[in-house]
C-alpha positions as a Python dict, from the first residue, in 0.01 Angstrom:
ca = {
    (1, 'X'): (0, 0, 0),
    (2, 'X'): (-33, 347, 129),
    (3, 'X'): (-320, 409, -97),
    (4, 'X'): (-531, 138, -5),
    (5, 'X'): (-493, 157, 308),
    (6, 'X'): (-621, 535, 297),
    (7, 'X'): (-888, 390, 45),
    (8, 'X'): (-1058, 154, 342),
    (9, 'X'): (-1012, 369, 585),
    (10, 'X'): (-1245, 639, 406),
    (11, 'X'): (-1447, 400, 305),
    (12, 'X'): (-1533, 345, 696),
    (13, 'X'): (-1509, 710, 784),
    (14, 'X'): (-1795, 758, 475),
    (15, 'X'): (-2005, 480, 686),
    (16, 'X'): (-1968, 604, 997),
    (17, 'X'): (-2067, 1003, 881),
    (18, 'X'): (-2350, 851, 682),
    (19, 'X'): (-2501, 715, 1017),
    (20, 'X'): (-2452, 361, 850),
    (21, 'X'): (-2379, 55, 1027),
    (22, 'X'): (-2078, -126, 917),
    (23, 'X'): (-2171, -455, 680),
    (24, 'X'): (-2054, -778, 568),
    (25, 'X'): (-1908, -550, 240),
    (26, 'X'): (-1700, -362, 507),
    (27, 'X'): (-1567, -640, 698),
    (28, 'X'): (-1435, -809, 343),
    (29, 'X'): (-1296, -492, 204),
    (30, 'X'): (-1072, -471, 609),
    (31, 'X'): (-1012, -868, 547),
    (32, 'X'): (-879, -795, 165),
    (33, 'X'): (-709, -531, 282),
    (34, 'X'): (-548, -744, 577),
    (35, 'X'): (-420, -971, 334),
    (36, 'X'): (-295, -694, 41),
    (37, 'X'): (-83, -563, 324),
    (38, 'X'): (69, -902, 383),
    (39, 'X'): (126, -966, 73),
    (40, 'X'): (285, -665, 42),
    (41, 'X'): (515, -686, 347),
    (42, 'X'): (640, -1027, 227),
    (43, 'X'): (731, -867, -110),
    (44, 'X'): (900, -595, 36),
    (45, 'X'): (1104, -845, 214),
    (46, 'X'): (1196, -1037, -53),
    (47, 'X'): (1356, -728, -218),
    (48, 'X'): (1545, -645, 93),
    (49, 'X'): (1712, -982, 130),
    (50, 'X'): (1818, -921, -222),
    (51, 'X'): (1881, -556, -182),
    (52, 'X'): (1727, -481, -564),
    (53, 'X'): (2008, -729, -767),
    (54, 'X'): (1892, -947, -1080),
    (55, 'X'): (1759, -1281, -1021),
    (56, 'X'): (2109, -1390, -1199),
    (57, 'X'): (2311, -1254, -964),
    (58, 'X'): (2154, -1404, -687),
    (59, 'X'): (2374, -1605, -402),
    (60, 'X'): (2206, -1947, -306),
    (61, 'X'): (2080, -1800, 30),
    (62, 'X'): (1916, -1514, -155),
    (63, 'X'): (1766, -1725, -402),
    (64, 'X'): (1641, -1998, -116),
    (65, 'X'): (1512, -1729, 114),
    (66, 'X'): (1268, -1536, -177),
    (67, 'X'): (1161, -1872, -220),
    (68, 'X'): (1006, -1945, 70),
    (69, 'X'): (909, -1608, 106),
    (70, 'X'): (721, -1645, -197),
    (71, 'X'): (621, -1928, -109),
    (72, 'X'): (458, -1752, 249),
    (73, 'X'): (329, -1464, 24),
    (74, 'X'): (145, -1667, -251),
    (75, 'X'): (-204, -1738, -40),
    (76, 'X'): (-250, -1396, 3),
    (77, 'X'): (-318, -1296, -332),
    (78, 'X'): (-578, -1540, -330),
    (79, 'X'): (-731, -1465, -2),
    (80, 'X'): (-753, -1093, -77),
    (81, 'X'): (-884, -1153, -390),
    (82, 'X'): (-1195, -1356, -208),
    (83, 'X'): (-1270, -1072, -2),
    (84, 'X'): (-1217, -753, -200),
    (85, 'X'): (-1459, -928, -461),
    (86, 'X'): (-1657, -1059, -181),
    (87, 'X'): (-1712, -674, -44),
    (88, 'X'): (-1879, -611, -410),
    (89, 'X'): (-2068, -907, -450),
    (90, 'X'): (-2247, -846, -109),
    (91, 'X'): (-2316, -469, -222),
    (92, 'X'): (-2420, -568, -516),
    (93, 'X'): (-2659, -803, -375),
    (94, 'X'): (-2774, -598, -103),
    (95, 'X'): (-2832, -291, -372),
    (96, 'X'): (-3002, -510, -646),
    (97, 'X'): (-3145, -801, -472),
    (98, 'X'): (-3506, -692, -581),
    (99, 'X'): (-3411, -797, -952),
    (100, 'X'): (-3371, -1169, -912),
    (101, 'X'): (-3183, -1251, -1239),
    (102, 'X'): (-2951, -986, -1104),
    (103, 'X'): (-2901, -1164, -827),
    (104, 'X'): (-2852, -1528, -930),
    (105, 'X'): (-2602, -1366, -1173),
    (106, 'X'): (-2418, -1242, -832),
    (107, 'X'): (-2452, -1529, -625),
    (108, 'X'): (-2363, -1786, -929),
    (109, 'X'): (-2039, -1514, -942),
    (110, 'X'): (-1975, -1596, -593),
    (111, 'X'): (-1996, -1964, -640),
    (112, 'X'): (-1701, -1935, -900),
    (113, 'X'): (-1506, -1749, -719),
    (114, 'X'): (-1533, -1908, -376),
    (115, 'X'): (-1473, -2226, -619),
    (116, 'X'): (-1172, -2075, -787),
    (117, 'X'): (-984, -1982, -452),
    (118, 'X'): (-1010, -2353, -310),
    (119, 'X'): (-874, -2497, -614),
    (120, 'X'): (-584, -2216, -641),
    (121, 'X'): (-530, -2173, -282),
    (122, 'X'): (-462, -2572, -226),
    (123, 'X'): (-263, -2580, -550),
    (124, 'X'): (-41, -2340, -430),
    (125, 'X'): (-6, -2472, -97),
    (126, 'X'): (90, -2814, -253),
    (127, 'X'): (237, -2669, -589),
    (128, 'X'): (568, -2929, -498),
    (129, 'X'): (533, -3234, -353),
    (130, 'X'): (732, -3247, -122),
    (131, 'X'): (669, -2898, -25),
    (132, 'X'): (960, -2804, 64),
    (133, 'X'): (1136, -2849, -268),
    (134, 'X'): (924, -2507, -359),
    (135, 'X'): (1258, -2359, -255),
    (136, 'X'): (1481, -2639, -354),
    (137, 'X'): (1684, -2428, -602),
    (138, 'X'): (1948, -2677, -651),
    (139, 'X'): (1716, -2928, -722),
    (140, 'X'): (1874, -3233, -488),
    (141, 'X'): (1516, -3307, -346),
    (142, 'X'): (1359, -3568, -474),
    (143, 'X'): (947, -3521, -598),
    (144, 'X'): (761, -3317, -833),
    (145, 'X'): (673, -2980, -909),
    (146, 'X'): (335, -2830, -1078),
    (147, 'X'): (448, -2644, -1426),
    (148, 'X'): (402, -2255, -1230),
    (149, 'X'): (320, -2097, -1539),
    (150, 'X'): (57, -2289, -1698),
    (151, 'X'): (-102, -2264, -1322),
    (152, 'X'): (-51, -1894, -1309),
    (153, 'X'): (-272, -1890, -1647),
    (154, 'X'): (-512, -2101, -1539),
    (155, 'X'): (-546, -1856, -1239),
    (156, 'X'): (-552, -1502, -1399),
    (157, 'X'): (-780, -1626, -1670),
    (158, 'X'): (-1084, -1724, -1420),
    (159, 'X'): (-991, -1422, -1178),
    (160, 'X'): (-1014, -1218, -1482),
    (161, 'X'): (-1308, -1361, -1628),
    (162, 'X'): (-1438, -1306, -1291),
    (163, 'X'): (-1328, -895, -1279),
    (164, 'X'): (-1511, -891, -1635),
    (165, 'X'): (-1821, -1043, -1540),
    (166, 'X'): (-1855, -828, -1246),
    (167, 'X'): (-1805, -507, -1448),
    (168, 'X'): (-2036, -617, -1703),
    (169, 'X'): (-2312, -713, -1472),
    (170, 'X'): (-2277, -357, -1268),
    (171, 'X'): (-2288, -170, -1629),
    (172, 'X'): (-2611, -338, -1682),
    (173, 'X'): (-2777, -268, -1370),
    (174, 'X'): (-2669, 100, -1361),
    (175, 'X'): (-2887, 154, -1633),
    (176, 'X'): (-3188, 83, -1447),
    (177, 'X'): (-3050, 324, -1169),
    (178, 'X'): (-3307, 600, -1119),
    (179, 'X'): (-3048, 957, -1187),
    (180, 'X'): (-2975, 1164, -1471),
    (181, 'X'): (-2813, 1014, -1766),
    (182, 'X'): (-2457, 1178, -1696),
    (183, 'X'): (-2452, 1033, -1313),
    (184, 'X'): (-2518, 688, -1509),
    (185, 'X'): (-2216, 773, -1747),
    (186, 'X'): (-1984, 853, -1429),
    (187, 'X'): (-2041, 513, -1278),
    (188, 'X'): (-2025, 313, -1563),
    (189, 'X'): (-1712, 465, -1617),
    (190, 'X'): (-1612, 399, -1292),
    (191, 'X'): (-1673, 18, -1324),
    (192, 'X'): (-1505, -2, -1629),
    (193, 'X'): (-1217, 185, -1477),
    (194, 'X'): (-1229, -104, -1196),
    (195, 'X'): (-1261, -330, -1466),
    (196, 'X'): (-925, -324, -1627),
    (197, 'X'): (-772, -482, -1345),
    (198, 'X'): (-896, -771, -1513),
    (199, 'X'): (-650, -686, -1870),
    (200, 'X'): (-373, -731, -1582),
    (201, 'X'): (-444, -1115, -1551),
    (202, 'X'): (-370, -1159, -1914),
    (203, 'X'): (-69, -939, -1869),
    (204, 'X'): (113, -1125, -1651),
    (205, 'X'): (27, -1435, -1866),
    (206, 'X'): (202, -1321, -2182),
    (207, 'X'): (507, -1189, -1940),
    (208, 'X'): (571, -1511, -1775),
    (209, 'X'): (567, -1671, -2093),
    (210, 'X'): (709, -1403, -2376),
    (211, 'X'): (972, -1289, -2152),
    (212, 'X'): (1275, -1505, -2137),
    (213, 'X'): (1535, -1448, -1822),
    (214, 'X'): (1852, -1253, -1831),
    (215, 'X'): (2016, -1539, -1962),
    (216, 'X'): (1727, -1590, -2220),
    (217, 'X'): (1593, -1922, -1987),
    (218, 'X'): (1296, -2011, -1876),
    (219, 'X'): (1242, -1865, -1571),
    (220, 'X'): (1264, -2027, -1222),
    (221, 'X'): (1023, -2052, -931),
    (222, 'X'): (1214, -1799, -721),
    (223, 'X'): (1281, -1599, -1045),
    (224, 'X'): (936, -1646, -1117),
    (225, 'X'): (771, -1491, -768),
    (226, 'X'): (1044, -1206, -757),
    (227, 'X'): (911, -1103, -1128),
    (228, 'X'): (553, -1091, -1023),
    (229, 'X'): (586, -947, -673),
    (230, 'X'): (587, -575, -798),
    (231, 'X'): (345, -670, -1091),
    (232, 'X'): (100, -821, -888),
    (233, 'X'): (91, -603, -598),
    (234, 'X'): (-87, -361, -749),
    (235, 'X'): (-384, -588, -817),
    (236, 'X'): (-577, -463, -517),
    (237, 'X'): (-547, -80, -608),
    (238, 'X'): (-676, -97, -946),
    (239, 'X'): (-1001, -295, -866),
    (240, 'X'): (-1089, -202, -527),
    (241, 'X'): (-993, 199, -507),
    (242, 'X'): (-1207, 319, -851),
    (243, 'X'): (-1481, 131, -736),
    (244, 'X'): (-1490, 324, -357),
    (245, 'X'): (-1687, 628, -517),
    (246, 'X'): (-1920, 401, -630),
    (247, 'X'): (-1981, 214, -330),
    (248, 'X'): (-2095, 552, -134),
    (249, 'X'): (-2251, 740, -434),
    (250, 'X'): (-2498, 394, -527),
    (251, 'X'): (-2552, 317, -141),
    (252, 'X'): (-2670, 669, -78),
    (253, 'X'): (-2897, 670, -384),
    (254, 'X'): (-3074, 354, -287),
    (255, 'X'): (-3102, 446, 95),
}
């Protein structure tokens, strides 16, 4: 959390000593950030109630309370992810909008994503039905539940495919950038850097469903959300920090 939050913040000092106004890319990357440190705070709370104890161990207020904390924190993920890829799309756009198949590659990217978080966002939101047996851990509340795992792979594996396509379409374009051959190098590398946030999606896939509980079970919604928490919280950092050089070294080359 630290990190990022020193990562946006130069990102506006580097605007503001550039003499640049702030954009639509800046605004997303404070929004995405907004919502990381939510996210964040929620998951920190969830280990406090616990105080650090396996899921096993956990006393039916402990195990209702993570619950609807994960329950709280699970938008967030999905709303920062809208907006820390929404600060690159609208870069990229703004950089490469004179190459048109560039940029119906970025705005068809957009579309899926922007498509992606409704469909994720309200299936999370309504993941039980009724809600409110998201944290009914004894299970004495009658209605249905989603199956959180096949979900959570249906989500990583378009936000990944997502990270992929980004990285792949910034490769390309830096070749066409006007610098030496080593500068060109650099930033590739740095996308591709940025790029293996997108390995982390399948990651958590094979965890959730290779890994069996303490008890060698599958594992439960609030069992579920306290595994991920420290997994996915990193998300933000490995996408949106390697990518910061780039955003300043590209903009100044082009401006």
């Amino acid at each position: 959390m630290p990190l990022c939050t020193v990562a946006t913040i130069l990102r506006f000092v580097a605007a503001r000593r550039a003499g640049r106004k702030f954009g639509w890319e800046d605004i997303f990357a404070a929004l995405a950030l907004l919502a990381f440190l939510a996210y964040g705070a929620l998951a920190i709370g969830g280990f406090a109630v616990t105080g650090g104890v396996s899921t096993d161990e956990y006393t039916l207020d402990m195990a209702v309370t993570t619950s609807k904390m994960a329950y709280a924190a699970a938008p967030f993920f999905e709303i920062n992810q809208l907006f820390a890829k929404a600060s690159l799309l609208v870069l990229y756009y703004r950089i490469f909008a004179t190459n048109r198949t560039f940029a119906v590659c970025t705005c068809v990217i957009a579309i899926i994503q922007m498509a992606w978080f409704i469909a994720i966002f309200f299936s999370l939101m309504f993941m039980c039905i009724p809600v409110h047996k998201w944290w009914d851990v004894q299970g004495t509340v009658e209605g249905w539940c989603m199956n959180d795992a096949a979900l959570l792979a249906a989500e990583e594996t378009i936000n990944s495919g997502v990270d992929f396509a980004m990285v792949a379409l910034a490769v390309f374009m830096v070749r066409k950038l006007q610098m030496k051959p080593y500068l060109k190098r650099r930033l590739a590398a740095v996308f591709i850097t940025g790029g293996l946030s997108g390995i982390l999606g399948f990651v958590k896939i094979g965890e959730v469903y290779a890994i069996p509980d303490e008890n060698g079970s599958m594992y439960t919604s609030p069992q579920l959300a306290a595994y991920l928490y420290p997994f996915t919280a990193n998300w933000y950092t490995s996408i949106e920090w390697p990518m910061s050089p780039m955003d300043f070294g590209i903009y100044c080359r082009w401006h």
